[in-house]
C-alpha positions, 0 to 999 in steps of 0.5 A: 879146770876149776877156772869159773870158781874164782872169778867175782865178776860185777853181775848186770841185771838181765833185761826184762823181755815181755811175757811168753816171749821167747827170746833169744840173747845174742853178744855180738862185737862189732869192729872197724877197720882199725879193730876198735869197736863201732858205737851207737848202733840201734836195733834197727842197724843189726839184721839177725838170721835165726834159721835163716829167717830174719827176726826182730831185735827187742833191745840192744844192750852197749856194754863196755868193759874198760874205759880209756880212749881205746875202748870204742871209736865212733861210728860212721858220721850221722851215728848216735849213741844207741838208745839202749842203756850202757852199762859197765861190766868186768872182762875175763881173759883167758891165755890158753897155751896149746902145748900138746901142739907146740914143741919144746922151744918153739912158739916162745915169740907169741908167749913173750908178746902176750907178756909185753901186751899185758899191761894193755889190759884193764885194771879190772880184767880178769887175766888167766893162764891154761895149758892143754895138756893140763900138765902144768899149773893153770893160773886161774883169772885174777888182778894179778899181773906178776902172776900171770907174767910169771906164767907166761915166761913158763911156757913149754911145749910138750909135742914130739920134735918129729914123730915120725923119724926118722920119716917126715909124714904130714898128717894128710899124708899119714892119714891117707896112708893109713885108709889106703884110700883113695887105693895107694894113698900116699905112695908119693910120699912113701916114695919121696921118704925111701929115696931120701933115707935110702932104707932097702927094701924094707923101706915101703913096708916100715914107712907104712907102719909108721905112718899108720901109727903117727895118724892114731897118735894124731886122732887122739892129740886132736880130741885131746886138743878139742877136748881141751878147748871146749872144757876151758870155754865150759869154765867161764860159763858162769860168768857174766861179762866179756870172755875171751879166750886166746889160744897161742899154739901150732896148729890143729892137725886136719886130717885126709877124713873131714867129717871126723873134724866136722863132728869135733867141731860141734861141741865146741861151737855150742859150748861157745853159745852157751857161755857166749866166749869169743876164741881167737887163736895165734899161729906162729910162721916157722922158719921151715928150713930143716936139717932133715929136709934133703930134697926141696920135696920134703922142704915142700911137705913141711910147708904144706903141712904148716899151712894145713896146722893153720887152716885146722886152728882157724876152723876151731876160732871160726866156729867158736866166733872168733878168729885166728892169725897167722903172725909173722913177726912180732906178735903185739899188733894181734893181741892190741887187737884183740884187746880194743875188740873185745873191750866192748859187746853189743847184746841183742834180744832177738825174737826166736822164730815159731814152731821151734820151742824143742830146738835148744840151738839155732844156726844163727848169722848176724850182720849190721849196717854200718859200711865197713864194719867187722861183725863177730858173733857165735855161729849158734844161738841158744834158746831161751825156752828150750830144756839142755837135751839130756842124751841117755849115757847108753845112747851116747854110747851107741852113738860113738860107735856108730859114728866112730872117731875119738874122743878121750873123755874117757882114755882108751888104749887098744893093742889089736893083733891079727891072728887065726883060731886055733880050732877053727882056723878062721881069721880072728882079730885079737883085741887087748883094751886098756882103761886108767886107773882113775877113771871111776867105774864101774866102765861100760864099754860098747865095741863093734868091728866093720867094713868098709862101708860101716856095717857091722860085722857078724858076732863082731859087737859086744858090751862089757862092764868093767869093774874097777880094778886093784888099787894102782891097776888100769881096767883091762879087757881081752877079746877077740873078733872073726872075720869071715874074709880078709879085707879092711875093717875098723874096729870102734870102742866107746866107753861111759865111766860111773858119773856119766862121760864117754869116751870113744877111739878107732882103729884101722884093721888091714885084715890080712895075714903075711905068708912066709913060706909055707906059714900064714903069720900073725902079726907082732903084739907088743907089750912092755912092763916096768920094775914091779913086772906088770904087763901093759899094752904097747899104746901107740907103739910108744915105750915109756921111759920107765919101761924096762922089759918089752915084750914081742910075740908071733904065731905061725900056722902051717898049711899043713900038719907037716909043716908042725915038724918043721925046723924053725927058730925065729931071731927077734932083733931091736934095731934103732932105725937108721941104724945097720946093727941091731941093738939087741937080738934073741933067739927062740924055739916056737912051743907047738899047740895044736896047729900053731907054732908061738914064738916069745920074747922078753928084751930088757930095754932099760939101757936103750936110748930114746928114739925110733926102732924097729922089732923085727922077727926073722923066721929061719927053717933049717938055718935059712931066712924065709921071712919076717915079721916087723913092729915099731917101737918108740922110745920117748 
């Protein structure tokens, strides 16, 4: 977002500390029980932590930034108004629209009161509309309210009603799922699906797998959501008056793995002391009542998971200093708060501790003594004297891998299937990546397959540069990984494009081949191409709605050279799940290479409706069902 490069804001000369010192600057609101903000505080009200030491304040700035009653109230009696300078300064508010959270049609309510509220605002604010997905327009900070109303009336969300039709999964329970950790994770849930949907026998197995899928498109919504987050703080950072971000949305997905939010968190918090910008986020109460919800179980799964949405985005606003609401009712009361709290900063010269010139961020906490008064202020604190830590891009690569997750400043699309080496028979793990276009390349990527307990697997890591491909073409690279024994695994990919930004993703990798009869299969790779007939990667088992042929493929190994002879078909079918009747089906001979039996269709989907299906391989011997293999397929 080219946000920074249109704001003219009113610079305030930078106060003159003594020589050698090494200060640190802090901006720090602090509000009464009404919301508005405390005047008259010296520096001797505030006490500032500093890697938990406590550290004198030089000076304190009181800056406002509109006139007008509601900009500051009175302290407590006996207060006078500090002795520091007061100065005047512009205000730039930023709506930042989560519509990769939001689904279409909901969230109108916080949309519309932000609309009501606009007025409310300085005639000197700098007012701006962002979206996360980048899909739609930004309005970037400007005088003109009729703008910015206009924006806000457009306002759609882009998330999937229910991804997981037609299961109903929270994101706890499709992670658990999905680690199978602890063991048999989330068999209450897959329980409380089938019984509902009354599915057969299958019901466990496709429930698995699409809960499995729903947890990947999750990991990569969050890092797009983080991602997004972050950039738009980074985009007031020249800037030099109040920022204020606020983030209407539905939640932020807290997944079963912690450490993994943790780990996202942190560069959002340091962007936040680095560009001083206040976040605060709204969540909307949903009326949880749903059609699909059967049994009060189900009701109870979604209320749980809205409360879990909740709890993600309050950890966003939290470490970016800010807050987030939960808004019951009519929104207006949260945004005439957050406008008289941000109407005014108080900023402190803090010296930093000793001994710390080579630390560029400190864990800082501020409090004041003033009874009954809020304190805001970022959790870190950036030094003066410290150099911005240049991380070389081959270490940022080394560290994604080690540390694992997702993160798409680079997008990376993995299509994985298991399958076993034709000349060794050893257990192998098929990886097919793909790379947008428009990423500049060259592309390094760094991959590596491990167990359970982080360690890398043998011969599984590799480096690979990608050239930049024929116009209109994504980079794509196919290899393939042994596995010595079945077992769990993740394979993790990391990638750096030629201006320096790296990417990462993660997949789980349940290594264990399915045995029908006397066969070990492989698993199902999908594939899909649209008119021009240009293969691609199924990415998130998502068809595009320009698909017009998917492709599907197995391979079956006999115990023995006998079993090469025997008389095989395998029935490829699309059913919509739910459904009793396939939508489509086709049947093949496997061809035979050496002792590998490969089976391969293509299914014109042009004419299929949107929604869930499952592709299903039926192998037959002599005309008589002896097992199956499933993928899942949805179409948007």
């Amino acid at each position: 977002m080219a946000l920074a490069a249109t704001l003219h804001a009113q610079q305030q000369q930078p106060p003159v500390f003594r020589s050698g010192a090494n200060i640190v600057t802090l901006d720090v609101t602090v509000v009464d029980k009404n919301g508005k903000p405390v005047r008259g505080l010296k520096a001797s009200d505030f006490e500032v932590k500093l890697e938990g030491q406590v550290r004198p304040v030089q000076t304190v700035d009181f800056i406002e930034f509109r006139s007008g009653p509601s900009a500051a109230s009175s302290g407590p009696a006996g207060q006078t108004q500090s002795a520091a300078s007061t100065s005047r300064q512009r205000r730039v508010v930023v709506f930042l629209y989560d519509d990769l959270s939001i689904k279409p049609g909901a969230s109108k309510g916080l949309a519309v009161a932000a609309q009501r509220t606009l007025a409310q605002f300085g005639p000197d604010d700098l007012v701006g509309v962002a979206v996360t997905s980048g899909l739609v327009k930004s309005v970037n900070p400007t005088t003109d309210r009729v703008a910015v109303d206009a924006a806000l009336s457009k306002l759609v969300g882009k998330a999937d009603y229910n991804p997981t039709a037609p299961f109903f999964f929270t994101a706890n329970e499709a992670s658990e799922i999905e680690r199978d950790f602890p063991r048999d994770a989330g068999a209450a849930a897959i329980g409380r699906e089938c019984k509902i949907l009354e599915l057969g026998p299958g019901c466990e197995s496709l429930a698995r797998s699409v809960a499995r899928s729903f947890a990947s498109d999750l990991r990569n919504r969050v890092s797009s959501q983080m991602d997004a987050y972050r950039q738009i703080i980074a985009a007031l950072a020249s800037f030099n008056g109040a920022k204020v971000i606020i983030t209407l949305s539905d939640g932020v997905a807290t997944m079963s793995d912690l450490s993994a939010l943790t780990k996202q968190l942190e560069p959002i918090t340091r962007s936040a002391a680095e560009t001083g910008v206040r976040f605060y986020a709204m969540n909307e109460d949903t009326d949880f009542a749903d059609a699909g919800d059967i049994t009060g179980a189900r009701a109870g799964a979604r209320v749980v998971e809205s409360r879990a949405l909740y709890d993600g985005l309050a950890s966003v606003a939290n470490a970016a200093g800010g807050e987030a609401f939960h808004v019951i009712g009519q929104a207006d009361r949260f945004f005439t708060r957050i406008e008289a709290e941000t109407s005014a900063i108080y900023r402190l010269a803090v010296d930093a501790p000793p001994n710390i010139e080579k630390a560029r961020f400190l864990n800082a906490k501020v409090s004041v003594k003033a009874p009954g008064a809020t304190v805001r202020a970022n959790r870190k604190a950036l030094s003066s004297e410290a150099p911005r830590e240049i991380i070389p891009v081959d270490k940022q690569l080394m560290n994604a891998v080690a540390g694992g997750g997702v993160d798409v400043a680079v997008p990376i699309t993995l299509a994985t299937v298991l399958r076993r080496d034709a000349r060794t028979a050893q257990l192998q793990l098929g990886v097919n990546l793909q790379i947008p276009s428009d990423v500049s390349g060259p592309v390094t990527t760094l991959f590596s397959l491990v167990d359970e307990t982080g360690k890398t697997i043998a011969g599984a890591a590799g480096r690979k540069q990608l050239t930049p491909p024929a116009a209109g073409q994504d980079y794509r690279f196919s290899f393939s990984l042994p596995l010595a024994a079945a077992g769990r695994y993740s394979l993790r990919v990391s990638a750096a494009d030629a201006n320096g930004k790296v990417g990462s993703t993660e997949q789980r990798i349940d290594a264990q081949l399915a045995r029908i009869g006397i066969f070990s299969a492989s698993g199902m790779l999908l594939g899909w191409s649209a008119a021009d007939g240009v293969q691609k990667l199924l990415a998130l088992d998502s068809l595009p709605i320009d698909a017009a042929n998917l492709q599907a493929s197995i391979e079956l190994y006999p115990d023995d050279a006998a079993g090469m002879a025997t008389d095989l078909t395998v029935r490829f079918s699309l059913t919509k799940i739910g459904d009793a009747k396939a939508v489509m089906e086709k049947e093949v001979r496997p061809s035979a290479t050496a002792l590998v039996l490969s089976s391969a269709i293509d299914l014109d989907v042009k004419a299929i409706a949107p929604g869930s299906y499952t592709i299903t391989a039926t192998v037959l011997r002599s005309g008589t069902e002896i097992g199956v293999v499933t993928g899942l397929v949805r179409k948007r």
